[in-house]
C-alpha positions in Angstrom: 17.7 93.7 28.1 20.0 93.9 31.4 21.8 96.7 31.3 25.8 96.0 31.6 27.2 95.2 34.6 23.3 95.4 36.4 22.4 92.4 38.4 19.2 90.2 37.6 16.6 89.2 39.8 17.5 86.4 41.9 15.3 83.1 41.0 16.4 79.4 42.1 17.5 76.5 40.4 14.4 73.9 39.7 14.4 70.3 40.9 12.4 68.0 39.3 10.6 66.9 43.2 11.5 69.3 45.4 11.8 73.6 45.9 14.8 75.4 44.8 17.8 75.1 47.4 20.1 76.9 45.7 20.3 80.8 44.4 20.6 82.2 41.0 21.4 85.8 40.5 22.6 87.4 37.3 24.9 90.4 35.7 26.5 91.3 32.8 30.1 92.0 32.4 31.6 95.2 30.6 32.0 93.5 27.2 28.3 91.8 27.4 28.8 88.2 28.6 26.2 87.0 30.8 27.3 85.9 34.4 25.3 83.9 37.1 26.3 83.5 40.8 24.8 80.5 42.3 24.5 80.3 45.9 24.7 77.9 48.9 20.8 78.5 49.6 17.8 79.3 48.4 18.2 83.0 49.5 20.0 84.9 47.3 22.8 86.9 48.7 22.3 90.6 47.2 25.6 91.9 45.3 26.1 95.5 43.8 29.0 95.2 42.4 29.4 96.1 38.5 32.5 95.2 35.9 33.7 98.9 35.8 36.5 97.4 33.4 37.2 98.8 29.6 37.2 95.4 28.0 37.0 95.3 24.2 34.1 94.2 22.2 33.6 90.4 21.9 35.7 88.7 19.2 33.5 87.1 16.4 32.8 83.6 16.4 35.8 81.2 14.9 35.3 78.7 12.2 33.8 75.3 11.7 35.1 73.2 8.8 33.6 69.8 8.2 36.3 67.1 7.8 34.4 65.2 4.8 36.8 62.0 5.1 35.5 61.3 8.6 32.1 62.8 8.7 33.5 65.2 11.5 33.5 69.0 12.6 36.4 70.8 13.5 36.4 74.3 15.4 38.8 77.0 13.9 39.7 79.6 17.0 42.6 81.2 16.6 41.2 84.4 18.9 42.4 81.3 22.2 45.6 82.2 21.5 45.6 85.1 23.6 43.7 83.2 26.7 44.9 83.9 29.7 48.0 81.5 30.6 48.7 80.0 34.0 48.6 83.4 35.8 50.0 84.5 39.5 47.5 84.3 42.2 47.1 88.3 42.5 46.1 88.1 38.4 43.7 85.2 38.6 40.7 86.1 36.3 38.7 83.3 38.8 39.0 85.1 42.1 37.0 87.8 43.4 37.5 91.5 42.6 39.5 93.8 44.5 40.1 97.4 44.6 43.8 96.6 42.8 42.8 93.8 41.0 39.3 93.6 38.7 38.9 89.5 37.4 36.2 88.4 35.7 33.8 88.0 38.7 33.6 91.4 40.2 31.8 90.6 43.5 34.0 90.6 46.1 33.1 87.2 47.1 31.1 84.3 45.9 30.2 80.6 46.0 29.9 79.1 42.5 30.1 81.6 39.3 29.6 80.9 35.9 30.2 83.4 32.7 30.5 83.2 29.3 34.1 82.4 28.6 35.5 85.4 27.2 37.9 83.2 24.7 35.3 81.0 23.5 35.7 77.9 20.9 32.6 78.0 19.7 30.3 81.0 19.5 28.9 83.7 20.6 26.7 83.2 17.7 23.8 80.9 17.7 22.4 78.5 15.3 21.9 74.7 14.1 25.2 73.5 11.5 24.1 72.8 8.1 22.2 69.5 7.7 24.8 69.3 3.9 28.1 70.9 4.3 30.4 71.3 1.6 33.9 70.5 1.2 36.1 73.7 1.5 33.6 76.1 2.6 34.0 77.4 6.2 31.0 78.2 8.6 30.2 80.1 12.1 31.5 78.6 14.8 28.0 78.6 16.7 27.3 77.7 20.0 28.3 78.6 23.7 31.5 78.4 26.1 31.1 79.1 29.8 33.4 78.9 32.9 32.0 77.6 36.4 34.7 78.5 39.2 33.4 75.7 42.2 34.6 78.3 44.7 36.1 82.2 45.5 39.2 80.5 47.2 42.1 80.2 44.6 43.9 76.6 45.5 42.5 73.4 46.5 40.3 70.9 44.4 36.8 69.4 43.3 37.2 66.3 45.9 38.1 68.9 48.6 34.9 71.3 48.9 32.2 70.7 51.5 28.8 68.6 51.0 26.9 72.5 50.4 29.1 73.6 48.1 29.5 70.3 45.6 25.4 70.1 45.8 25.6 74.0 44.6 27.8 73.2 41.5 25.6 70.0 40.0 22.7 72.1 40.2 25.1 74.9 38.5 25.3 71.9 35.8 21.9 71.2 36.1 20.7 74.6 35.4 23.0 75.6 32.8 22.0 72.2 31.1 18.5 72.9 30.8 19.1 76.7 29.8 21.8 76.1 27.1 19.8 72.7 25.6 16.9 75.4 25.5 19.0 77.8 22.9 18.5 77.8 19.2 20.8 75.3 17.6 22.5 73.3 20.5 22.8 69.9 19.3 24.5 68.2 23.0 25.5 70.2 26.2 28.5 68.8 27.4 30.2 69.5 31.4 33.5 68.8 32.3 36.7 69.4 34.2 40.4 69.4 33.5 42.1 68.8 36.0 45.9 69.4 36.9 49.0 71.1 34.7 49.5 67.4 33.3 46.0 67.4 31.4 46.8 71.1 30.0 45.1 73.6 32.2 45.6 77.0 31.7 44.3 78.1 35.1 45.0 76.7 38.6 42.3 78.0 40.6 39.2 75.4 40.5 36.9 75.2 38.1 35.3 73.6 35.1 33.5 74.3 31.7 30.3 73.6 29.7 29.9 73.7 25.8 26.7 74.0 23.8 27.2 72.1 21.0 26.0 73.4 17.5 26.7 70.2 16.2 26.9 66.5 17.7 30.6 65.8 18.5 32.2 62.8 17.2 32.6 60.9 20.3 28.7 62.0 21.2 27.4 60.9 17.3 29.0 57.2 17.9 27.8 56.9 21.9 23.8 58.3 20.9 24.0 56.0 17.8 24.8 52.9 19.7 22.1 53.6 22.5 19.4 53.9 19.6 20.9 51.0 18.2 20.5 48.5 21.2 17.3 50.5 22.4 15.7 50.2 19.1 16.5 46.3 19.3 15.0 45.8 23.1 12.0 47.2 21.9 12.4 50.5 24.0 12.3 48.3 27.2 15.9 48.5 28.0 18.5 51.2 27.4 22.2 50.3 26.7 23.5 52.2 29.5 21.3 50.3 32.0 22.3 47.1 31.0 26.1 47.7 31.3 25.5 49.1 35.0 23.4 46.1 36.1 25.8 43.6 34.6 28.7 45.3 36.3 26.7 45.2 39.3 26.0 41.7 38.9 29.7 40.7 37.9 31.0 42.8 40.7 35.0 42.7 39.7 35.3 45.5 38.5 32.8 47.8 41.2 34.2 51.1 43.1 30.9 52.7 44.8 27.5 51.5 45.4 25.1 54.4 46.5 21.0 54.0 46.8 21.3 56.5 43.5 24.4 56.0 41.9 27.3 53.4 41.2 30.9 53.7 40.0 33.2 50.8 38.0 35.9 51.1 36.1 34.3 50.1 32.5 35.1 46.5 31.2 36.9 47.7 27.6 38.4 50.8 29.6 40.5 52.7 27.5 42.7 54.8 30.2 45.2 53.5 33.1 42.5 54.6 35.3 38.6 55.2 34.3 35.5 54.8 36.3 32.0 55.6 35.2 29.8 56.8 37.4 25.9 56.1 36.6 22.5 56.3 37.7 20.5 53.5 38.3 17.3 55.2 36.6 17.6 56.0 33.5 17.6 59.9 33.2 18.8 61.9 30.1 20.8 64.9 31.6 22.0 66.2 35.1 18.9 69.1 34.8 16.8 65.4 35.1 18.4 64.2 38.5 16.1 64.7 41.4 17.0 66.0 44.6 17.5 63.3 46.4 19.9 61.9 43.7 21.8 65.4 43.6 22.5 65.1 47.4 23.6 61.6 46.9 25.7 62.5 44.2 27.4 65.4 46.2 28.6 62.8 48.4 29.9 60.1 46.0 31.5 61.8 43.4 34.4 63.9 46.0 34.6 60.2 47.3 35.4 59.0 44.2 37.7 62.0 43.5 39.7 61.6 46.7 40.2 57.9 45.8 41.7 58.8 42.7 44.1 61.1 44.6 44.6 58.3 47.7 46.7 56.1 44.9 49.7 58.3 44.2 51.4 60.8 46.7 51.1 63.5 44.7 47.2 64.9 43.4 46.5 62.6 40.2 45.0 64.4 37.0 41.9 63.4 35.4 39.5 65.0 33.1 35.8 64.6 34.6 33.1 64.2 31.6 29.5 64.4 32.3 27.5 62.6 29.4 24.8 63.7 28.8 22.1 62.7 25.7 21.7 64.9 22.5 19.2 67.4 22.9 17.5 65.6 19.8 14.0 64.0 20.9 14.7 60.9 18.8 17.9 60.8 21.1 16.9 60.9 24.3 14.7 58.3 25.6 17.6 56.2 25.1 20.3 58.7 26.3 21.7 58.2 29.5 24.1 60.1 32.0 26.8 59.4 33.2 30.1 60.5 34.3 33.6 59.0 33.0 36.4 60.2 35.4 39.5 59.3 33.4 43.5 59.9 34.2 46.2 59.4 31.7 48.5 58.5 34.6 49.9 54.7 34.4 52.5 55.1 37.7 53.7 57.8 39.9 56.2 59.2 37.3 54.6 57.7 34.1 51.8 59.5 31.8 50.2 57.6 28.9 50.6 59.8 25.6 48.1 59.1 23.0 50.6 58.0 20.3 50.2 56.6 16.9 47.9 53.7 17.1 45.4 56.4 19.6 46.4 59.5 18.2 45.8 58.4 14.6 43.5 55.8 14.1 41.8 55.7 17.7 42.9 52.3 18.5 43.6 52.6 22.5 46.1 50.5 23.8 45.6 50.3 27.9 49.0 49.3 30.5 46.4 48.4 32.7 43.8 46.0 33.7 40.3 47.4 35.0 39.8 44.4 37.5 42.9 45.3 39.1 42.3 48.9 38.9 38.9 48.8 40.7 40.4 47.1 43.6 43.1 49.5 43.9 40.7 52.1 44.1 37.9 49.9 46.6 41.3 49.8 48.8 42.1 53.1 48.2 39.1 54.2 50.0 40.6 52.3 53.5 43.5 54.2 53.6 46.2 51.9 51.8 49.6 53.1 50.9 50.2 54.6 47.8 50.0 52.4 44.5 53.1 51.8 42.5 51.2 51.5 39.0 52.6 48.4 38.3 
């Protein structure tokens, strides 16, 4: 076992067709949590630096109650309350160390980082959810909760970091993928960002966040089921995801981005004033599946996509960026399929839409916008055109 606060040998991150080009070193911090640096190369950049802080010991895992009238799990952490909230710069626990500050990262600088989040939801324990739960009886919050800060430098964005470093977070996400699907009782890994105060972030510098599943999450359960469905009924010939993208493709109303690898529309029953999907055109399971080629392609479309979403307002538009990915189930996953949905709860410069009582309570979305229109906004958006009113 590392000792704490020792770095690991560095190794690199594996591509399906192609040798490692980025870095992965590891350490552990004071309290135990595992932390990797990934780095802009395949060279790993040597660090020394240890967590000399007196942290306490981990908090034990949280709760997970199973809702019996909907057939869902809920997460019990009341430990989150004490998370670190929206702190000054000189207190991020994102930014490097510094001999008056020590933050969660102790080198004194770094590319991509990503640790075990020290206020997790759901473990640090590990193991599968019963296949029966009861009514009224609680059970370990299992799984895993990580961090990845996309960069050392506290302010800008996603959209806003160069080709190197965007290609060194997916394979971040790709390596994390394939380790945490790997761990004893992870049902779905799931990466994602919130982005801006409007969406609830509790941090400003950049960064984003994986979870390892214990169980499959409601929205995960109905999306897996519906691919098995429609796979099952092509005769495992056709999965469900591919046939949306090629008849987008073919409709064409609703496109944003077409890459050799990748395309991006704004969904035909989109649920949000402003969604777009980003997909593969092979069908491929996870983002530990994508091949280098496609991982350089998607390092340029995705912070193309990003700074469209930001082109429409004059002010940086908040979204939460969801990579879905398929069950780690093998029954699941030949008709799995990735994709990204890039969604914003912003309707007009000054107007948010609030999941209220036909969303909020029965999950019937009501959408202010149309997705035809919305894709052209955002194909203009990428020439430059003024600001978009919304309306």
């Amino acid at each position: 076992m590392t000792e704490r606060g020792a770095p690991t040998a560095g190794t690199g991150v594996v591509v399906p067709d192609g040798e490692p080009v980025t870095a992965v070193t590891g350490t552990r911090l004071a309290d135990g949590r595992e932390l990797l640096y990934f780095d802009d190369g395949a060279q790993p950049i040597p660090r020394a630096a240890r967590d000399t802080r007196d942290l306490p010991g981990r908090p034990p895992a949280g709760e997970l109650r199973y809702d019996v009238l909907t057939g869902e799990w809920v997460a019990l952490a009341a430990h989150r309350q004490a998370r670190t909230y929206l702190p000054p710069a000189d207190a991020c626990p994102l930014c490097p160390s510094t001999p008056e500050y020590a933050s969660e990262i102790p080198a004194a600088d770094y590319h991509v980082a990503v640790f075990e989040n020290r206020f997790p939801s759901l473990g640090p324990d590990l193991l599968a959810v019963p296949d029966h739960p009861e009514w009224g009886r609680a059970y370990t919050a299992a799984g895993r909760c990580e961090v990845v800060s996309f960069t050392s430098g506290h302010t800008g964005s996603f959209g806003g970091l160069e080709f190197r470093r965007v290609r060194t977070v997916i394979d971040a996400w790709a390596h994390r993928t394939a380790a945490l699907s790997a761990l004893p009782g992870t049902a779905q890994v799931f990466c994602f960002e919130n982005r801006g105060a409007q969406i609830g972030v509790t941090l400003h510098h950049p960064h984003g966040q994986i979870y390892a599943y214990s169980y499959l999450p409601p929205r995960g359960a109905v999306m897996a089921a519906a691919a098995q469905q429609h796979y099952a009924a092509a005769g495992g010939r056709q999965t469900l995801t591919g046939s949306v993208l090629a008849k987008e493709r073919s409709d064409g109303s609703r496109m944003v981005l077409e890459g050799e690898y990748f395309s991006a529309y704004v969904p035909f029953a989109a649920r949000w004033p402003l969604e777009v999907h980003l997909v593969p055109h092979r069908p491929v399971p996870d983002l530990a599946g994508l091949t280098g080629a496609e991982r350089d392609e998607l390092a340029e479309l995705y912070p193309r996509l990003l700074g469209r979403f930001d082109a429409l307002y004059d002010s940086p538009t908040p979204y939460i960026a969801a990579w879905h990915q398929a069950p780690v189930e093998p029954a699941l996953r030949e008709s799995g399929y990735l994709h990204l949905q890039l969604t914003s709860p912003r309707r007009a410069a000054d107007k948010l839409k609030y999941l209220a009582g036909s969303e909020a309570a029965m999950g019937a979305f009501i959408n202010d916008t149309l997705p035809e229109q919305v894709a052209a906004v955002l194909r203009e958006a990428g020439s430059g055109v003024p600001a978009w009113s919304g309306q």
